[in-house]
Structures are given as structure tokens and as C-alpha cells.
Backbone of each chain as nested JSON, in Angstrom:
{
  "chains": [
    {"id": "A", "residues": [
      {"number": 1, "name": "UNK", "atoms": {"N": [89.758, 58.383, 81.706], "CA": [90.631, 57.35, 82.273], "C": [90.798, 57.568, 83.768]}},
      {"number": 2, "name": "UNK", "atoms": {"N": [90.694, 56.46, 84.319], "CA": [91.028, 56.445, 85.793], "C": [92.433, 56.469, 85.882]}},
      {"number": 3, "name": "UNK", "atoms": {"N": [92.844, 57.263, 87.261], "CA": [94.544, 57.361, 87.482], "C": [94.101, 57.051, 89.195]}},
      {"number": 4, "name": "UNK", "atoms": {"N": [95.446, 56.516, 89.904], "CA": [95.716, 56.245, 91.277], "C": [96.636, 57.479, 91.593]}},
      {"number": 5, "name": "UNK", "atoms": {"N": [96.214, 58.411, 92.054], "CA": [97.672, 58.983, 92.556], "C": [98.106, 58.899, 93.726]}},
      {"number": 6, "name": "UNK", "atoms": {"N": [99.609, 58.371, 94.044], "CA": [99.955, 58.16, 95.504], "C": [100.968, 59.65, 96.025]}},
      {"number": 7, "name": "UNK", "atoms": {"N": [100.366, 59.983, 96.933], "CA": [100.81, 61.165, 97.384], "C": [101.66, 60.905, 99.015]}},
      {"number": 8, "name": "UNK", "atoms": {"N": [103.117, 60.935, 99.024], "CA": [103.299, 61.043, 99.884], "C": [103.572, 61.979, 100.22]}},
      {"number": 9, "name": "UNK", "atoms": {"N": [103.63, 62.598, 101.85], "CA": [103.785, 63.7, 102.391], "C": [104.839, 63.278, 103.592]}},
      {"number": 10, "name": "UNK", "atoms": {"N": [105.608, 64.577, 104.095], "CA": [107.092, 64.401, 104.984], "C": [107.325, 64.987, 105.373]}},
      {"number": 11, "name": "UNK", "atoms": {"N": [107.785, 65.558, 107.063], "CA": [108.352, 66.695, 107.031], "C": [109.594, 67.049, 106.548]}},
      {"number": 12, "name": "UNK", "atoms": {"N": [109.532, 68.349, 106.24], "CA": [110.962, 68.846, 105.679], "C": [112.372, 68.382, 106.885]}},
      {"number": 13, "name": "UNK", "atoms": {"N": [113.632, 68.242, 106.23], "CA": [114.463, 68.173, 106.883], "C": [114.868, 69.689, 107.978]}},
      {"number": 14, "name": "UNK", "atoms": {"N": [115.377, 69.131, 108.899], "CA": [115.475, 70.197, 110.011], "C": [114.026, 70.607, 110.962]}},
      {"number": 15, "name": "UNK", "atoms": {"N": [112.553, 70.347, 110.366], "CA": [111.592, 70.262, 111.239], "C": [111.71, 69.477, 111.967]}},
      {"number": 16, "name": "UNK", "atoms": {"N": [111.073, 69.864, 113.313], "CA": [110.751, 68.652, 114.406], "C": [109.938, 67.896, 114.18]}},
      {"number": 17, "name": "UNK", "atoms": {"N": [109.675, 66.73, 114.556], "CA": [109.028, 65.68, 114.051], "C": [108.832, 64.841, 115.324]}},
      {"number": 18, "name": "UNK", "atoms": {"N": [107.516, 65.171, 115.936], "CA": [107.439, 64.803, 117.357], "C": [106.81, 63.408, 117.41]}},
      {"number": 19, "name": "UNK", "atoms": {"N": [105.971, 63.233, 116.684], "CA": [105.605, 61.517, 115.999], "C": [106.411, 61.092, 115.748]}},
      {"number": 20, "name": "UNK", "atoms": {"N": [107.537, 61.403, 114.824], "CA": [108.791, 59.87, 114.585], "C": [109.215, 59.826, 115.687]}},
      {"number": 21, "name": "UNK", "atoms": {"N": [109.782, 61.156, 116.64], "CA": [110.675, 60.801, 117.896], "C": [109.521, 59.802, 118.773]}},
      {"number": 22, "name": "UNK", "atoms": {"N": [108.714, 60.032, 119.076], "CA": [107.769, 59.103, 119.712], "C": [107.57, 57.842, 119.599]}},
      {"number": 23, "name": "UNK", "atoms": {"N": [108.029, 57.596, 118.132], "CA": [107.824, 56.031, 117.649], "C": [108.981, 55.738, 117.225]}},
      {"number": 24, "name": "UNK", "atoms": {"N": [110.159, 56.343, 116.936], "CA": [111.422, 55.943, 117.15], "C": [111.637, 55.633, 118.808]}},
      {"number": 25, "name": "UNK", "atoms": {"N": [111.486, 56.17, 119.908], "CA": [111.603, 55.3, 121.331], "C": [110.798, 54.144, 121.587]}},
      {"number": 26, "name": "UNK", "atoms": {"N": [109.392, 54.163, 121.158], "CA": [108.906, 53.288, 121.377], "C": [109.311, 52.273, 120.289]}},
      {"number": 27, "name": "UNK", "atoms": {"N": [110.217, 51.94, 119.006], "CA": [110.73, 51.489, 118.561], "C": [112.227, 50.681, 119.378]}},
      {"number": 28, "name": "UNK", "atoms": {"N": [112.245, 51.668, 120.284], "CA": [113.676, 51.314, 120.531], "C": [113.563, 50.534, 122.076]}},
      {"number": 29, "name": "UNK", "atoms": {"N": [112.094, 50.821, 122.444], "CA": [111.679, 50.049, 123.615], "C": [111.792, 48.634, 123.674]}},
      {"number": 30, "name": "UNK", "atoms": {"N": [111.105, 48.095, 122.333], "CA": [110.807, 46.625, 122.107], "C": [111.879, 46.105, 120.872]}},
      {"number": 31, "name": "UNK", "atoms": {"N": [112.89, 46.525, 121.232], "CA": [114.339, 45.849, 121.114], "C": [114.692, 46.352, 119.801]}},
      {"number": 32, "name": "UNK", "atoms": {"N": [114.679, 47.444, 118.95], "CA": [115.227, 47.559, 117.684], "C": [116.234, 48.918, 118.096]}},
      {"number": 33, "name": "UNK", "atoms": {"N": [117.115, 48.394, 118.197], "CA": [118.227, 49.376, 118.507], "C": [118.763, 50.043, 117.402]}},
      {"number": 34, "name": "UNK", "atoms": {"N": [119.3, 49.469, 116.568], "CA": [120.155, 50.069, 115.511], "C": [119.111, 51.112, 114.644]}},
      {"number": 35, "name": "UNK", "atoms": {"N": [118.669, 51.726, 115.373], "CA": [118.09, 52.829, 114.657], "C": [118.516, 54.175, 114.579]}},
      {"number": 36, "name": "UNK", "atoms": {"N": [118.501, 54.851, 113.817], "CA": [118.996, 55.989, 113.817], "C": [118.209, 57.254, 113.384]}},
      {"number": 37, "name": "UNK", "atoms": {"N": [116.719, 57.704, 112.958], "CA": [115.994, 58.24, 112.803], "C": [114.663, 57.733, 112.466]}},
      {"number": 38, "name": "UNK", "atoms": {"N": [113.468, 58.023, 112.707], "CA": [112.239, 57.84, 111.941], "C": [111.617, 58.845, 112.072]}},
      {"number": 39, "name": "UNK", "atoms": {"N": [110.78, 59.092, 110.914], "CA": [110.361, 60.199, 110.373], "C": [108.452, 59.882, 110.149]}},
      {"number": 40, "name": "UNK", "atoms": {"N": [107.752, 60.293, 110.435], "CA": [106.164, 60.153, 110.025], "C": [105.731, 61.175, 109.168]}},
      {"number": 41, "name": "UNK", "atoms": {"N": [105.226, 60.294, 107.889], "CA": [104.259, 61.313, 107.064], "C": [102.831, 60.843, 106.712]}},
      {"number": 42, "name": "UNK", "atoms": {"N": [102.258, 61.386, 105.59], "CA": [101.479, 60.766, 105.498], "C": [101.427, 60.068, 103.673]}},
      {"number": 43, "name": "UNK", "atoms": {"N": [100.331, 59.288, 103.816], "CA": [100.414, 58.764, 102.413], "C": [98.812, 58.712, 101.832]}},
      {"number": 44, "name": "UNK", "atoms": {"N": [98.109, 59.643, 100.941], "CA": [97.294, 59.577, 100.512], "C": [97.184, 59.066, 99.136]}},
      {"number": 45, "name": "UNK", "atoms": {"N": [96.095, 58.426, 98.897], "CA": [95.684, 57.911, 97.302], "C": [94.821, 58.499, 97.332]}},
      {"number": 46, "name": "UNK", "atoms": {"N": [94.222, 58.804, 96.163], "CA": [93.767, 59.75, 94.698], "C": [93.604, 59.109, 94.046]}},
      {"number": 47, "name": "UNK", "atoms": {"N": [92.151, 58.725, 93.948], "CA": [91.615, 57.941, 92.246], "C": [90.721, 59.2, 91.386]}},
      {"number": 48, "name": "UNK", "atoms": {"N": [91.312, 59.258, 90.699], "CA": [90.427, 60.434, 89.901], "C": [90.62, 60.389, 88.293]}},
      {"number": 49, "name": "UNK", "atoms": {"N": [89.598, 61.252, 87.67], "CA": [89.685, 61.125, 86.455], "C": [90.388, 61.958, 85.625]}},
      {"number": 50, "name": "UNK", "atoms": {"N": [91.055, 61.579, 84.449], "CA": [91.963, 62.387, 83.926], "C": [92.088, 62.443, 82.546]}},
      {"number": 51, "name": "UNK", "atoms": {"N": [92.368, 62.999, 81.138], "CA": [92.243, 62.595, 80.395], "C": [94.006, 61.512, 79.638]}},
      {"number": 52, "name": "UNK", "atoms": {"N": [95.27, 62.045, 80.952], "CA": [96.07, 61.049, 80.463], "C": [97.114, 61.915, 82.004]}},
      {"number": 53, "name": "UNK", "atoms": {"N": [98.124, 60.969, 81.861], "CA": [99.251, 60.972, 82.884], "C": [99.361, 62.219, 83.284]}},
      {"number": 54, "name": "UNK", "atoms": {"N": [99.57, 62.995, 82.465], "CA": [100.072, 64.832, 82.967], "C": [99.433, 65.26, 83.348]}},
      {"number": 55, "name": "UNK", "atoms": {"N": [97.98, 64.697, 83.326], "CA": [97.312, 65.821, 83.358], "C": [96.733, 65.388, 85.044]}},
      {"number": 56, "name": "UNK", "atoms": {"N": [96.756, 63.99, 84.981], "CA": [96.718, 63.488, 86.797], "C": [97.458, 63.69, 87.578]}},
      {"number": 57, "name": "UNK", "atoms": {"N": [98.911, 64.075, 87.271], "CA": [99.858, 64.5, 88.027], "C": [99.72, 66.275, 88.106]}},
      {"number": 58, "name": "UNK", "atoms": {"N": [99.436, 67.041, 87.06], "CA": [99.207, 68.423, 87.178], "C": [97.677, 68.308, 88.404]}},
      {"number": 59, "name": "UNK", "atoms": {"N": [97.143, 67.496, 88.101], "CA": [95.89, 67.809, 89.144], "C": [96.014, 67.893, 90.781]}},
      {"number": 60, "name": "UNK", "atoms": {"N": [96.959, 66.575, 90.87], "CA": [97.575, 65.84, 92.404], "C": [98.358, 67.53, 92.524]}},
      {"number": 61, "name": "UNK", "atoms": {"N": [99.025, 67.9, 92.035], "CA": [99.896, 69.039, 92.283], "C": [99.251, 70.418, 92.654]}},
      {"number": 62, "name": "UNK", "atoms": {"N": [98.427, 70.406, 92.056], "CA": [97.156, 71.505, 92.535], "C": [96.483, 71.086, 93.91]}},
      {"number": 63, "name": "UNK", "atoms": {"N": [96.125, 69.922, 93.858], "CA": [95.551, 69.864, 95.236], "C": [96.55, 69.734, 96.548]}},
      {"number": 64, "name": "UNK", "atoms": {"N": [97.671, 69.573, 96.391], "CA": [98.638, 69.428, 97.39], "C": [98.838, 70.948, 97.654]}},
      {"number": 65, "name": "UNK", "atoms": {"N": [98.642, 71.497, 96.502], "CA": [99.497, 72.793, 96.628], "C": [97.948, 73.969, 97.533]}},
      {"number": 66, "name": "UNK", "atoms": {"N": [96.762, 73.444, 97.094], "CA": [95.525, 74.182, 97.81], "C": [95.244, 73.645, 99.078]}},
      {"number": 67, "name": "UNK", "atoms": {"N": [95.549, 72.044, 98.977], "CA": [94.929, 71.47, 100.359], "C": [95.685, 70.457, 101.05]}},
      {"number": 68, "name": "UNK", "atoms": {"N": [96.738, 69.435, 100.49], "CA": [96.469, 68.398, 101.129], "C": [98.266, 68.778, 101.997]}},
      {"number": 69, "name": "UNK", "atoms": {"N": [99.412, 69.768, 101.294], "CA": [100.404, 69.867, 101.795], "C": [100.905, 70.938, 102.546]}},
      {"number": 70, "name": "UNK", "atoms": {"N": [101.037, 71.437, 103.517], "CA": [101.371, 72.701, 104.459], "C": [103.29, 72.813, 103.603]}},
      {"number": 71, "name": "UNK", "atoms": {"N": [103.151, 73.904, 102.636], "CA": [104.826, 73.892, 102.114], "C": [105.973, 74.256, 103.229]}},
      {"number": 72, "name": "UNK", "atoms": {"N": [105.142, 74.983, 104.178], "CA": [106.147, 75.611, 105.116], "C": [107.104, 74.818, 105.931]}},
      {"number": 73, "name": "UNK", "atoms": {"N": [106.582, 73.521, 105.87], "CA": [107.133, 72.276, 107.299], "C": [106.509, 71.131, 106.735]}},
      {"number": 74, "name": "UNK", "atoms": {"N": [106.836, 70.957, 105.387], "CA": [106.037, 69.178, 104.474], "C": [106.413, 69.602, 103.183]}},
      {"number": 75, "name": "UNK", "atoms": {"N": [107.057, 68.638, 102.836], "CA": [107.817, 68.069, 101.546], "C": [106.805, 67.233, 101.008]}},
      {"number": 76, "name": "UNK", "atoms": {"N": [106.38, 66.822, 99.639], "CA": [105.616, 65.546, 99.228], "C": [106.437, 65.177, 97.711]}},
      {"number": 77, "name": "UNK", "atoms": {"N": [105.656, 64.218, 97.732], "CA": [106.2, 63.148, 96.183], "C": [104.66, 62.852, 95.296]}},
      {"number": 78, "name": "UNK", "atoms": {"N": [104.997, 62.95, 93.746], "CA": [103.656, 62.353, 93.746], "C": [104.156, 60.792, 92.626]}},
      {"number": 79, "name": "UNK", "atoms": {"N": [103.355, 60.282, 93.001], "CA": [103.322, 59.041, 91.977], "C": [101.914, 58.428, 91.413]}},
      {"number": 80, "name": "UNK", "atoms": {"N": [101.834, 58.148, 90.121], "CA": [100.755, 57.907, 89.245], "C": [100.769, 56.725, 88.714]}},
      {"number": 81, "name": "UNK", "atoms": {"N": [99.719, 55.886, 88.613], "CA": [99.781, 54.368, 87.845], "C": [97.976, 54.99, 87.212]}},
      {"number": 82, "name": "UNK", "atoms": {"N": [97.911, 54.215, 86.269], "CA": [96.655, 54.055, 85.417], "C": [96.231, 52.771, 86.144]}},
      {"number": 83, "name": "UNK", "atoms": {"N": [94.873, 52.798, 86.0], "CA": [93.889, 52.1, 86.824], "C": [93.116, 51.122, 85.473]}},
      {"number": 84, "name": "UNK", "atoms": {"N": [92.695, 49.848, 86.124], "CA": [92.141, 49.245, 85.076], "C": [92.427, 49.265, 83.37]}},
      {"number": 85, "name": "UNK", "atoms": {"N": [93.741, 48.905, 83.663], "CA": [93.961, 48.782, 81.825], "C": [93.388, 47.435, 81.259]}}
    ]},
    {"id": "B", "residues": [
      {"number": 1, "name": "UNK", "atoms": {"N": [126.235, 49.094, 107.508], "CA": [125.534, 50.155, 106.067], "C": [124.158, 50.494, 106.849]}},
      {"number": 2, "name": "UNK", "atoms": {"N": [123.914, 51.656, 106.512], "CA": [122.369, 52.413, 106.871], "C": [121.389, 52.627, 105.766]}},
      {"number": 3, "name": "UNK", "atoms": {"N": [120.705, 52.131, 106.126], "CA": [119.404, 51.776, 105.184], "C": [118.47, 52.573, 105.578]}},
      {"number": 4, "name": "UNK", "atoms": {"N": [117.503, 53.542, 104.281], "CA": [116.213, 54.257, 104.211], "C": [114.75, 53.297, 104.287]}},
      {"number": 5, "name": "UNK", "atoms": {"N": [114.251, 52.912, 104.931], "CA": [113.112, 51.955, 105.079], "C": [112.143, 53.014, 105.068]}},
      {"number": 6, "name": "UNK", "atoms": {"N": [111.017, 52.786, 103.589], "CA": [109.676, 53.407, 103.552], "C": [108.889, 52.881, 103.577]}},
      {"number": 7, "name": "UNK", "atoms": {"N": [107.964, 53.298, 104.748], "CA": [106.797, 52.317, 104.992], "C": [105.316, 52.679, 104.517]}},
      {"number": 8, "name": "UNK", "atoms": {"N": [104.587, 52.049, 103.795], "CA": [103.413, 53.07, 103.292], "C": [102.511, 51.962, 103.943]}},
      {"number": 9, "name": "UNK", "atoms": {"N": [101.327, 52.724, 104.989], "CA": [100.623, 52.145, 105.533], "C": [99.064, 52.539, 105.154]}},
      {"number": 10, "name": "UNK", "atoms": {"N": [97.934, 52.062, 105.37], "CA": [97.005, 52.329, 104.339], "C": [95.279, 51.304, 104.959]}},
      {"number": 11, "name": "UNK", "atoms": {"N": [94.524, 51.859, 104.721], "CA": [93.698, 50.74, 105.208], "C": [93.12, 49.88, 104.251]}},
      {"number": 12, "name": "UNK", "atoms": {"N": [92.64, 49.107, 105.207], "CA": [92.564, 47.923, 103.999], "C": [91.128, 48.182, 103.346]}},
      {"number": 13, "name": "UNK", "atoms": {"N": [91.169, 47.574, 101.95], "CA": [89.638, 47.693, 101.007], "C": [88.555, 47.015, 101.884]}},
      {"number": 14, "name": "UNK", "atoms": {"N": [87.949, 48.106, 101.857], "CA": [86.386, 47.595, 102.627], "C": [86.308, 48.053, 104.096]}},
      {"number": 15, "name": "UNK", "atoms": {"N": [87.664, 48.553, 104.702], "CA": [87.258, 49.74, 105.644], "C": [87.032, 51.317, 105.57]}},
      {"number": 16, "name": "UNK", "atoms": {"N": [85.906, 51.06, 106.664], "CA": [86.098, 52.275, 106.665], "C": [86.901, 53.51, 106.861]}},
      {"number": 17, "name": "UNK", "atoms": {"N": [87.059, 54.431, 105.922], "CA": [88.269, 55.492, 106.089], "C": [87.609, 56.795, 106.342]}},
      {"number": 18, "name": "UNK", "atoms": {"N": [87.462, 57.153, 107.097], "CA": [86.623, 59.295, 107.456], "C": [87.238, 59.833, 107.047]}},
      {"number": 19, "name": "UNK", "atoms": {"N": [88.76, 59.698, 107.506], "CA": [89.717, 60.883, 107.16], "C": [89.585, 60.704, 105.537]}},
      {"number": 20, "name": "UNK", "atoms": {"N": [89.361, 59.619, 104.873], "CA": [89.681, 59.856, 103.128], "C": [88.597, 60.81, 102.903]}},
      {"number": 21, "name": "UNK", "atoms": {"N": [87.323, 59.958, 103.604], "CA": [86.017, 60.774, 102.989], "C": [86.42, 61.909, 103.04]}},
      {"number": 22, "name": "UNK", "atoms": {"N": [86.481, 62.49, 104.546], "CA": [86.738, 64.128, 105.06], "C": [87.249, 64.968, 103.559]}},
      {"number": 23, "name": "UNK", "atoms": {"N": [88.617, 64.19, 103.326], "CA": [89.594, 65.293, 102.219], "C": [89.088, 64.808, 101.19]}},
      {"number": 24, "name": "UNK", "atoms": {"N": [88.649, 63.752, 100.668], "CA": [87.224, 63.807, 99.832], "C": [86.402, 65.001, 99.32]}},
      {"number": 25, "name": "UNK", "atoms": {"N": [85.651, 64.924, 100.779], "CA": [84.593, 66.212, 100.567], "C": [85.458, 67.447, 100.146]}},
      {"number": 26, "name": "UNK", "atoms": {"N": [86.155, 67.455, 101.476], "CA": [87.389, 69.152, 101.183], "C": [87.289, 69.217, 99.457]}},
      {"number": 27, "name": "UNK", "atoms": {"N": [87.993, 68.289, 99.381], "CA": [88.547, 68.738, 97.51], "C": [87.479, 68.834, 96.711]}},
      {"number": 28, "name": "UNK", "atoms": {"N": [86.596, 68.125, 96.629], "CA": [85.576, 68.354, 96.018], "C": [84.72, 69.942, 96.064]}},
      {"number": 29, "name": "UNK", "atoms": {"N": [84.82, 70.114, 97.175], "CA": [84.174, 71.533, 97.959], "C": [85.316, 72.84, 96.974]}},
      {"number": 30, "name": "UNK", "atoms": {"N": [86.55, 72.827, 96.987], "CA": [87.408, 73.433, 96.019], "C": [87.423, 73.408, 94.581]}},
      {"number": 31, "name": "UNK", "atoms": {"N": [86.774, 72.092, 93.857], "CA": [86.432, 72.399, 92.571], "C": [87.106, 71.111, 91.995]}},
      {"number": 32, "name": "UNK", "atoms": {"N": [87.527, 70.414, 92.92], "CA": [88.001, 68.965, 92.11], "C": [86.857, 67.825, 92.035]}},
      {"number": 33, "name": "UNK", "atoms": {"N": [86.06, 67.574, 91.271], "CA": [84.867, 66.917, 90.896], "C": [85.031, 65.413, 90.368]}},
      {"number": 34, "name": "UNK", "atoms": {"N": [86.368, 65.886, 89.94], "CA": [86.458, 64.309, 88.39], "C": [87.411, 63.579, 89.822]}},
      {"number": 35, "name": "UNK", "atoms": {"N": [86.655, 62.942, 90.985], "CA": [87.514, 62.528, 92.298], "C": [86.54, 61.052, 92.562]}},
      {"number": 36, "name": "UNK", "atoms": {"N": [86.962, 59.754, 91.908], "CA": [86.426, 58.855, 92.593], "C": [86.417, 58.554, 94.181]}},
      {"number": 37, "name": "UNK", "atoms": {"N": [87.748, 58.715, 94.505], "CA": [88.097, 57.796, 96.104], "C": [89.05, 58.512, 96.868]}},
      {"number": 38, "name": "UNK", "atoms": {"N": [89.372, 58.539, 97.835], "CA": [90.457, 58.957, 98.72], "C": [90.409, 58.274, 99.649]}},
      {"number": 39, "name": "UNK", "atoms": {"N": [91.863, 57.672, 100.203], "CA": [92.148, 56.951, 101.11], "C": [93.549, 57.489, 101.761]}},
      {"number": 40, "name": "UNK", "atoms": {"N": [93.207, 57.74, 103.13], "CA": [94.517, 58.307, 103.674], "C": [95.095, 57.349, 104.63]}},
      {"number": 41, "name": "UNK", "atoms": {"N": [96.391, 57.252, 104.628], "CA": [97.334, 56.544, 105.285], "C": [98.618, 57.021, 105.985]}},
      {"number": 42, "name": "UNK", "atoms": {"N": [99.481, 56.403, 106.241], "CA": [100.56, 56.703, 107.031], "C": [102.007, 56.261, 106.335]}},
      {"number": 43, "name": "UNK", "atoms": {"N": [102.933, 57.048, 106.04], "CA": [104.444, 57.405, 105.53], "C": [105.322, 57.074, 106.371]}},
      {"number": 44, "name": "UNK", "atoms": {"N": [105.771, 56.242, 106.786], "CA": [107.114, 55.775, 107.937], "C": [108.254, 55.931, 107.405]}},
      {"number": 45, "name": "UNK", "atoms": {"N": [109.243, 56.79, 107.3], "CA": [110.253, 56.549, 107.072], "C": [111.426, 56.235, 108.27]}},
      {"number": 46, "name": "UNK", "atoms": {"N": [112.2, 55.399, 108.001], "CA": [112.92, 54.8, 109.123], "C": [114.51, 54.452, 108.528]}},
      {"number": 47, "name": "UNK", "atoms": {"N": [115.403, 55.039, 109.771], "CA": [117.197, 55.21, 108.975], "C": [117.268, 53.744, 109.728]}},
      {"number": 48, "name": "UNK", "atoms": {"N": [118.015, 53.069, 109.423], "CA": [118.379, 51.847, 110.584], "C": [119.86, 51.14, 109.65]}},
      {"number": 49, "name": "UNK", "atoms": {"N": [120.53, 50.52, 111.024], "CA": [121.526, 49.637, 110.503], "C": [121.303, 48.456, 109.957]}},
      {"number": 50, "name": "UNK", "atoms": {"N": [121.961, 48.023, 108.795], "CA": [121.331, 46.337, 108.952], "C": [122.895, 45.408, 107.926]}},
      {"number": 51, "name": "UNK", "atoms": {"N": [123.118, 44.581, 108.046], "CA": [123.998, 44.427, 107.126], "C": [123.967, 43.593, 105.721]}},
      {"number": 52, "name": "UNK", "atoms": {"N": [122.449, 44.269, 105.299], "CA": [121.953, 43.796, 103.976], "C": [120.737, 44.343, 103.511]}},
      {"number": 53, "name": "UNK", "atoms": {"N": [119.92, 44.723, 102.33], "CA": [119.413, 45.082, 102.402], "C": [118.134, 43.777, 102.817]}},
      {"number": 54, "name": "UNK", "atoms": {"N": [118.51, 42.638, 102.656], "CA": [117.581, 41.309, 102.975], "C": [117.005, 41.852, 104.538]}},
      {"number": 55, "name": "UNK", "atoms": {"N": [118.332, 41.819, 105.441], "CA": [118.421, 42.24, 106.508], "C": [117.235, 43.103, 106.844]}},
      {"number": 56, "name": "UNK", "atoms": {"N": [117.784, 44.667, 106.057], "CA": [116.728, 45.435, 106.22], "C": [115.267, 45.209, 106.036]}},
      {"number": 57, "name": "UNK", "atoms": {"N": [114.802, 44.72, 105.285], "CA": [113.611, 44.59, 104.695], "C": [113.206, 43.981, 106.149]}},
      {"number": 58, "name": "UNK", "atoms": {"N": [113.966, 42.521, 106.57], "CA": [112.886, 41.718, 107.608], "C": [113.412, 42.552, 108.599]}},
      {"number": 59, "name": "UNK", "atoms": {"N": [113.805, 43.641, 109.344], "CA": [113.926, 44.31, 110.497], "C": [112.344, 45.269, 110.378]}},
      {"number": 60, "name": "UNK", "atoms": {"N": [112.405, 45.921, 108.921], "CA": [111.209, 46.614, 109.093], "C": [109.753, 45.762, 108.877]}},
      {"number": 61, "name": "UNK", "atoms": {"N": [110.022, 44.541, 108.366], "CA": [108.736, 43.916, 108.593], "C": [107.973, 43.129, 110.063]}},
      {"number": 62, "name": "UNK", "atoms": {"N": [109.009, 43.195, 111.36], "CA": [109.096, 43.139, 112.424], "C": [108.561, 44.349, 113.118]}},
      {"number": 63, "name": "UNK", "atoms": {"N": [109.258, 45.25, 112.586], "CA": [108.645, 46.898, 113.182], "C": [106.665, 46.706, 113.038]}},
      {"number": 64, "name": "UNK", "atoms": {"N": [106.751, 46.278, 111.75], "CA": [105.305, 46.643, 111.137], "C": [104.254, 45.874, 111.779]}},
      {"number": 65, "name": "UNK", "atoms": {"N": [105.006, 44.063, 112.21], "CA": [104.404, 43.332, 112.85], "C": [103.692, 43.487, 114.407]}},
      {"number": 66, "name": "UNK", "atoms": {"N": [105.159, 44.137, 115.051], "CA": [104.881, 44.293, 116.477], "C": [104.568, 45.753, 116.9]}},
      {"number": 67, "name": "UNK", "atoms": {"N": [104.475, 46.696, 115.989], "CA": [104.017, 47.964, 116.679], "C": [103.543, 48.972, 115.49]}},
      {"number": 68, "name": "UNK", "atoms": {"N": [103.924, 48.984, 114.079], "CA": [103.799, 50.384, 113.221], "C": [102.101, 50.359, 112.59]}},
      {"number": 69, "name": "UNK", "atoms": {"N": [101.912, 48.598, 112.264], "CA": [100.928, 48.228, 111.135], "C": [99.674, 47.63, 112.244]}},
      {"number": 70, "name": "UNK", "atoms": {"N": [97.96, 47.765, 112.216], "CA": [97.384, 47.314, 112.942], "C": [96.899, 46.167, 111.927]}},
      {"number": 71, "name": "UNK", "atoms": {"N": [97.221, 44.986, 111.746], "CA": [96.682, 44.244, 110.591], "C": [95.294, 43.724, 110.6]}},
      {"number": 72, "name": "UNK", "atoms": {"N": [94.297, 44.597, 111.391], "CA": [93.325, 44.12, 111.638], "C": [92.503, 44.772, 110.125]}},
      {"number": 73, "name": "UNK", "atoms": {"N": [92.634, 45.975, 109.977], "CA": [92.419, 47.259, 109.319], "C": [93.45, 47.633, 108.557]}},
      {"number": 74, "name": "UNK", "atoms": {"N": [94.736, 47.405, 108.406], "CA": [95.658, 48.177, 107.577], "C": [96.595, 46.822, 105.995]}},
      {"number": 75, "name": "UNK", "atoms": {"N": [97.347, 47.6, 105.822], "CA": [97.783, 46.953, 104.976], "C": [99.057, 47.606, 104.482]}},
      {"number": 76, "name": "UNK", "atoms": {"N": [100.431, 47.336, 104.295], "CA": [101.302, 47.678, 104.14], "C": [102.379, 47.653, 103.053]}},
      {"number": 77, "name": "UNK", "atoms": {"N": [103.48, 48.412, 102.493], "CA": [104.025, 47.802, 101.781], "C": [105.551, 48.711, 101.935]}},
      {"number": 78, "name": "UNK", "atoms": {"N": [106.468, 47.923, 102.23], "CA": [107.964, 48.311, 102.143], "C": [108.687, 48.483, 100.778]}},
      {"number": 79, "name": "UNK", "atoms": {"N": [109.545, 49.704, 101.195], "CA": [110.621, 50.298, 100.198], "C": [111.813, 50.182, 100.658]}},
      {"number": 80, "name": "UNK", "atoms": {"N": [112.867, 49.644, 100.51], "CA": [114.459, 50.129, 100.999], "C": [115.254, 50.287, 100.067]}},
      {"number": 81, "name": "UNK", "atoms": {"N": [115.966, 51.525, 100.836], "CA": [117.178, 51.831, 99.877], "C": [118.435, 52.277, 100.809]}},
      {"number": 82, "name": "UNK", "atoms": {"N": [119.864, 51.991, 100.21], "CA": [120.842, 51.993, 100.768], "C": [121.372, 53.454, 100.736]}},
      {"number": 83, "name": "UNK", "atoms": {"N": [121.765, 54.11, 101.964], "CA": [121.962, 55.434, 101.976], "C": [123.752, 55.156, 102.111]}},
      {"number": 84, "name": "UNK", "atoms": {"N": [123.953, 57.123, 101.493], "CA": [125.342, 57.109, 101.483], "C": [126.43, 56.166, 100.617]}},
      {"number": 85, "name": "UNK", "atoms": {"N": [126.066, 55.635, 99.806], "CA": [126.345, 55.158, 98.665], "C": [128.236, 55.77, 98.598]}}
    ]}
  ]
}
């Protein structure tokens, strides 16, 4: 079975986050004031094969945890939908 | 009221993506095989005032219009949620 996994990634709270501050001013350049933080992460998808839900989410979790997430300064989420039902 | 605006940005089907290929290859190179696709994108999270969440939604679809989203190549999709409840 095909699975989508959506992986977002974030920095942890209290890291600096020199991309949101960058695009929070330039946010605040072209008139959106009422802002009060932005934050940049990233968002990867994952189509891969699996034999059911757990076992696509145990996979996404392995690879975040070998490659795709730095734990020290990045938080992530994972989320799973089945593909072509 | 302050609103959590998540922005998941992404390219669109039928561009080209390196960076997916790149962590593609990576994972594959580690032992993840059963890997159709990878597509990497961008995580916006954004605090802002608004006095609805209607509100919110079209403040960040303005953001996306005039500076976050390149709609030539990308493709987007908003989350909001009301903080501090």
C-alpha cells in the first residue's frame, strides 16, 4: 500500500529563527502589522510503501530521527493519509 | 484574539524539485528502498491579530499572495487556529 507522509519540521521554541525574523519584517514592510511572530520550517512529503498505517508512520519516524530532523534545534509532526484507495 | 496561521508551501506537480530528489537519494542510500517520491517544501508558521478566524485565514492568504507563495511553481494550503483559548 501506498502512504503520503507529511512531515513537518520547526524550530524548537526558544531557538533563534533567523528566516522567520527576516520574513516577519519583510512581512511587516508591505503593511501587515498585527503580527506578532513567524516561524519557518520545513514541510516534506513521503510517498512510500508500507504494509498499513503504523508501520508508515514507524518508518517517517526513523527517517526523521536518521536524516531528515536535527533534534537539537527542530521539533517535527508526522501525518499519514493512504494513497489511492 | 491571536491566531496560529500554518502555512504549508510545496511545489507544484510537474515541477521540478532537487531538494526532494537530493533527500530521495539520501534515504534511499540509508536503507529506505520501499520510497516512491519526495517533495520538499516550506512550514510558515505565523502568530497574528485578526478579529475572526474568517479574518485570519484572508490576512494569511494575502501574505501568500504578495510575498510567502511563488505561484508560478508552488502551491499552498492554510491551517488556523485560535491561540490562548
Amino acid at each position: 500500500m501506498t502512504f503520503l507522509v507529511k512531515i513537518l519540521i520547526f524550530p524548537k521554541e526558544g531557538v533563534l529563527d533567523t528566516q522567520g525574523k527576516a520574513v516577519a519584517r519583510s512581512l511587516k514592510r508591505i503593511g501587515f502589522e498585527a503580527l506578532n511572530d513567524v516561524r519557518v520550517g520545513k514541510y516534506i512529503q513521503v510517498w512510500l510503501e508500507a504494509g498499513n498505517e503504523a508501520e508508515a508512520i514507524a518508518k517517517a519516524g526513523s527517517m526523521c530521527g536518521e536524516l531528515l530532523v536535527n533534534n537539537l534545534i527542530e521539533d517535527h509532526r508526522i501525518e499519514v493519509e493512504r494513497c489511492g484507495l
